[in-house]
C-alpha positions as CSV (number, residue, x, y, z in Angstrom):
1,X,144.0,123.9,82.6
2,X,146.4,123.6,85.4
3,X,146.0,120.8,88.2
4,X,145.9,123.8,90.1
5,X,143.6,125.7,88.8
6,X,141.0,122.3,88.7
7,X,141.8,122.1,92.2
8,X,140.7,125.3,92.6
9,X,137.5,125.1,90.8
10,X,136.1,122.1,92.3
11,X,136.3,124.4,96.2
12,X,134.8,126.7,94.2
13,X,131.8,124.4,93.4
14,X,131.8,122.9,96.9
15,X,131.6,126.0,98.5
16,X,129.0,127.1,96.0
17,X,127.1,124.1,97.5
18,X,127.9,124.2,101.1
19,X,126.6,128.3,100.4
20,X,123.5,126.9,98.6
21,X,123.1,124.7,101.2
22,X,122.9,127.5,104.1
23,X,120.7,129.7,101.9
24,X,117.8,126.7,102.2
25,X,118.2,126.2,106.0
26,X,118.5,129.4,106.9
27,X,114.6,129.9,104.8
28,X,113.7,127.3,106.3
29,X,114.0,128.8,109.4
30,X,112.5,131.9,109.1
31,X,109.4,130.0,108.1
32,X,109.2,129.2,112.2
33,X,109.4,132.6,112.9
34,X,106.8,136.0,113.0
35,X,107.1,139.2,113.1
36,X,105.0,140.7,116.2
37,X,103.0,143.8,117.1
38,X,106.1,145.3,118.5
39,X,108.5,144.3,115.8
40,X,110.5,141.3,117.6
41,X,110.3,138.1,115.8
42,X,108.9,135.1,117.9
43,X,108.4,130.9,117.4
44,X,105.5,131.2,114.4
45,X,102.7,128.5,116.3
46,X,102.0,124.9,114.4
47,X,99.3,122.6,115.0
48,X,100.3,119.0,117.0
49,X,98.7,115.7,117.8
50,X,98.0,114.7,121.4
51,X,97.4,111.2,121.3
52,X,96.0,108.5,124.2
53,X,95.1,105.2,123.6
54,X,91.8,103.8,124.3
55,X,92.4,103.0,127.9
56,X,89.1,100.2,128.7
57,X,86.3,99.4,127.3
58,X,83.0,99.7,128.7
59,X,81.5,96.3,129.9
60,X,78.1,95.0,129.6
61,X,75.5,96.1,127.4
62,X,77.3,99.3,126.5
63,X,80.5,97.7,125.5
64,X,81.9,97.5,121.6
65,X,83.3,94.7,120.8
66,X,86.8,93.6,119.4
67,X,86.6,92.4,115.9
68,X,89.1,91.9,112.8
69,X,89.3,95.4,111.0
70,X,90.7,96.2,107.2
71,X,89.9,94.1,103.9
72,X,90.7,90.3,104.3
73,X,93.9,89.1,102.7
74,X,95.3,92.8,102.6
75,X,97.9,91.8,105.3
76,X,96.5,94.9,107.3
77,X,94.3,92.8,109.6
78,X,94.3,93.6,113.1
79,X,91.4,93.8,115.7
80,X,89.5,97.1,116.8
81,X,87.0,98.3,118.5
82,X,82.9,97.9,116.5
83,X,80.3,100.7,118.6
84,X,76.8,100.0,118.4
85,X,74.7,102.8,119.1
86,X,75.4,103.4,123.1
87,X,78.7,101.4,123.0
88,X,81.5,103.3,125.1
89,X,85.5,103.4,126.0
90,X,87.5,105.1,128.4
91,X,90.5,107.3,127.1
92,X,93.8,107.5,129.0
93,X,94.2,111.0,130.2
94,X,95.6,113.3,128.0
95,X,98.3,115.3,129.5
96,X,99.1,118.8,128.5
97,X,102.6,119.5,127.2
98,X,104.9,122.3,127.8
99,X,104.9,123.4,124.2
100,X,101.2,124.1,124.1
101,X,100.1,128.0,123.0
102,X,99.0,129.2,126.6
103,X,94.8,130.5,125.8
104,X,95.0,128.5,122.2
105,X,92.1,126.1,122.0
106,X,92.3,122.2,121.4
107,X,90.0,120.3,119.4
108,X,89.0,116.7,120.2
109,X,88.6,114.6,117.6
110,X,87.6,110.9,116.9
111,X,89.5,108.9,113.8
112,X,86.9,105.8,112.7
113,X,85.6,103.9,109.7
114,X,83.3,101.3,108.8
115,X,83.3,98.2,107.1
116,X,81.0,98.9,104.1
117,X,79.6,101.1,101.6
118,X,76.6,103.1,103.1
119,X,77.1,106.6,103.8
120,X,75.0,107.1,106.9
121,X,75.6,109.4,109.8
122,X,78.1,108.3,112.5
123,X,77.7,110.6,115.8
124,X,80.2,110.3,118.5
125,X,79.7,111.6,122.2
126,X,83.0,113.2,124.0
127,X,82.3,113.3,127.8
128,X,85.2,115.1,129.4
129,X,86.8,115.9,133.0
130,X,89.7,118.0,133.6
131,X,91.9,119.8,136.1
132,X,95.1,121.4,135.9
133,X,98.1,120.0,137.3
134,X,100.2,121.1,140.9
135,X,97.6,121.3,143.3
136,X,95.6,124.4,141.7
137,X,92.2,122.6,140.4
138,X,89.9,119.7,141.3
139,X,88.7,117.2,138.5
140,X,85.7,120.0,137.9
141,X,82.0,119.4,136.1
142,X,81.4,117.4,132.5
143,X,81.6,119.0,129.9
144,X,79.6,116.6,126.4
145,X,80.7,117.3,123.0
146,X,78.8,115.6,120.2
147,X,80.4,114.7,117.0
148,X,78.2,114.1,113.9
149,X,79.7,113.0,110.4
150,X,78.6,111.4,107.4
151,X,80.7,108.0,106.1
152,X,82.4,108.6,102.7
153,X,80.4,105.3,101.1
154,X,84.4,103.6,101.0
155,X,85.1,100.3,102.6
156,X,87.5,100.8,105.4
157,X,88.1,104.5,104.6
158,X,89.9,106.4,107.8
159,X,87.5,109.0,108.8
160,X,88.4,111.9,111.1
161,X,85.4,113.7,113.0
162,X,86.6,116.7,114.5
163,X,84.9,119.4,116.9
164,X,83.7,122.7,115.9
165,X,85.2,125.8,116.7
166,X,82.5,126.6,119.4
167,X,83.2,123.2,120.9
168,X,87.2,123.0,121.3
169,X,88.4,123.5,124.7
170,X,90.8,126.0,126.0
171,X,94.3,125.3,127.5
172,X,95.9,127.7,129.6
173,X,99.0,125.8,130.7
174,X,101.0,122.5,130.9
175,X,100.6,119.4,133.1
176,X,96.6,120.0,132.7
177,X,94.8,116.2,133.0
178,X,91.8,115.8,130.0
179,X,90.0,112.8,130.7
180,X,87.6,111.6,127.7
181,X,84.8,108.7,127.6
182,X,84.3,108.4,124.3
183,X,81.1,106.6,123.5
184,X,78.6,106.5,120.1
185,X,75.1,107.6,120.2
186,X,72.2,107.8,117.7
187,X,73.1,109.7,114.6
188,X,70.3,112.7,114.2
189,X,69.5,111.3,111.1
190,X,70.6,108.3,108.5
191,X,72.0,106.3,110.8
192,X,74.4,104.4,109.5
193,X,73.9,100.8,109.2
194,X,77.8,99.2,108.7
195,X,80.0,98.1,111.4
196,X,81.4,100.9,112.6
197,X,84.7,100.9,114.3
198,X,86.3,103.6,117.0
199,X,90.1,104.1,116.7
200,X,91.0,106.5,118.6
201,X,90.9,110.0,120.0
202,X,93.3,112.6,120.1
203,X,93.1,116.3,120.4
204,X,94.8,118.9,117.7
205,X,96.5,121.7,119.8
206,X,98.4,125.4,118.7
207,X,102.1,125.3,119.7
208,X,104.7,127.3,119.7
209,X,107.3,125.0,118.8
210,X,109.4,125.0,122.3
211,X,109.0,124.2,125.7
212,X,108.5,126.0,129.2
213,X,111.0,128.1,131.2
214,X,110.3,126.0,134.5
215,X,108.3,122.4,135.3
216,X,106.2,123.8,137.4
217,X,104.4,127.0,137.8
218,X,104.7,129.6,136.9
219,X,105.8,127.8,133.9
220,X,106.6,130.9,131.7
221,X,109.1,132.8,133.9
């Protein structure tokens, strides 16, 4: 074989590669798309995390207190948030972002554990204001959502209580304001008996993978 003729070969390998190489991107990206009613091909929606800290707690008789959370000696010690029964936080706001599916729904959701074995009930109380953003709405009427699930019986397991389908809210278009007290209330039955410690909240939302035309309404042309 000619020094040529190796030369030759190894482009022919590279470029097999750099061919190879295009063939998985470009799959990759027809995975984002879909095929529509009227035969275009659009953004295929994905699910996203909005997330907001725990803002405050509550103060007096119905506030949780700090206390070390995870197993001792782990190195994964850090303090959270215990609720007794009645114990409540304030959320920051959750804002609405531009890449939201306008109509899709949003579910609230709380992420908690314990610090023992029982497998009691933990129910969780989502009281909720809202308004969408440039001057169109006022901060309008509460709307409760209540969160029941059942501990896995694991020390320090991450447990995520989500909202039914009948209880997720609908989003209609960015720059929205959610505002969420999240407070724990008597499970309906088997009330669990561990320490049981509040995270945070954070609300799963449809997407459709890119922003908004404009910043401000009307948002979508």
């Amino acid at each position: 074989m000619t020094v040529k003729t190796k030369i030759e070969e190894i482009n022919i390998k590279q470029k097999i590669a750099e061919l190879e190489a295009l063939e998985a991107k470009t799959r990759n990206l027809l995975k984002t798309l879909e095929a529509t009613a009227d035969g275009q091909l659009r953004h295929r929606t994905i699910w996203k995390d909005n997330v907001a800290a725990i803002a405050a707690a509550n103060t007096g008789v119905a506030a949780p207190t700090l206390r070390l959370f995870g197993a001792t000696g782990s190195g994964t010690q850090r303090k959270e948030y215990v609720f007794g029964t009645g114990d409540s936080v304030y959320i920051a706001p959750f804002h609405v972002n531009h890449d939201i599916l306008p109509g899709a729904k949003v579910y609230p959701h709380v992420h908690w554990s314990t610090d023992g074995t029982d497998t009691g009930n933990v129910q969780w109380e989502l009281t909720i204001i809202r308004a969408l953003g440039h001057d169109q709405a006022a901060f309008d009427a509460q709307t409760v959502i209540q969160i029941e699930q059942a501990a896995s019986g694991t020390t320090w397991q991450h447990m995520v209580a989500e909202c039914s389908d009948g209880d997720a809210l609908t989003v209609t278009e960015p720059d929205e304001l959610i505002c969420i007290v999240l407070e724990r209330i008597a499970a309906s039955t088997d009330e669990n008996t561990d320490s049981v410690f509040g995270l945070m909240v954070d609300l799963h939302y449809e997407s459709n993978t890119i922003g908004t035309i404009n910043k401000a309404p009307n948002f979508y042309i």
